[in-house]
N, C-alpha and C positions, 0 to 999 in steps of 0.2 A: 412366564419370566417377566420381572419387571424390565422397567426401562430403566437406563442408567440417569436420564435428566430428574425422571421421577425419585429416586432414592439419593438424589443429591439437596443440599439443601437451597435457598434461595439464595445465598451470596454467589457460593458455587455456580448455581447456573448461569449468572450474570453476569460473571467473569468468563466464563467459557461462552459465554455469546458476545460478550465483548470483545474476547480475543480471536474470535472466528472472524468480526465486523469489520477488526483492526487487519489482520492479516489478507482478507478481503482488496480492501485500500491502499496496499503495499502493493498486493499483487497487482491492480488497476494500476496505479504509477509505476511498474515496472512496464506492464506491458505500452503502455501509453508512452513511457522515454523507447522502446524500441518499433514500435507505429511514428513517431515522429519521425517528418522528414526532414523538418528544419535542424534537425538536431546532427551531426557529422558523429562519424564515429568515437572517436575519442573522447566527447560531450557526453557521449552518452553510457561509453565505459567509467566515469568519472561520477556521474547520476547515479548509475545504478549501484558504484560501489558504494557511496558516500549514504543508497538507501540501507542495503544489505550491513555497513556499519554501525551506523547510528538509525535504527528503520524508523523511530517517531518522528525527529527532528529533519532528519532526512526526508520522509515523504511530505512535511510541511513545508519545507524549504524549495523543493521543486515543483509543490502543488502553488507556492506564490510566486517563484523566482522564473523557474525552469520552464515551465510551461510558454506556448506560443499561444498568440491571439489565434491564429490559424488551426494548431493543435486542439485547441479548447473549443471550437467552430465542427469539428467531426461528427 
């Protein structure tokens, strides 16, 4: 049986390993706003929504804004 990566072509793959890299980084900054403790709950209800809305701009915006020097220290 072939494999599915094999019988796709090379855009294909590269998008799907793209999107695996990306979702990946999402899910890092998700668990990362709820490991923070500087972060109070509401902060962090308000993080994760604004990732799960907009999830590219969203996870840029708390990987520069939202994050703690201490957080980023772990």
């Amino acid at each position: 049986m072939k494999s599915i990566l094999i019988s796709l072509g090379g855009n294909e793959t590269l998008l799907i390993l793209l999107g695996v890299a990306f979702f990946a980084v999402v899910m890092w900054a998700i668990i990362d706003i709820l490991r923070n403790n500087n972060l109070k709950g509401l902060e962090k209800v308000i993080w994760i929504t604004v990732i799960m809305v907009l999830p590219v701009l969203g996870t840029l915006l708390y990987l520069y804004f939202g994050r703690t020097v201490n957080a980023s220290r772990r």
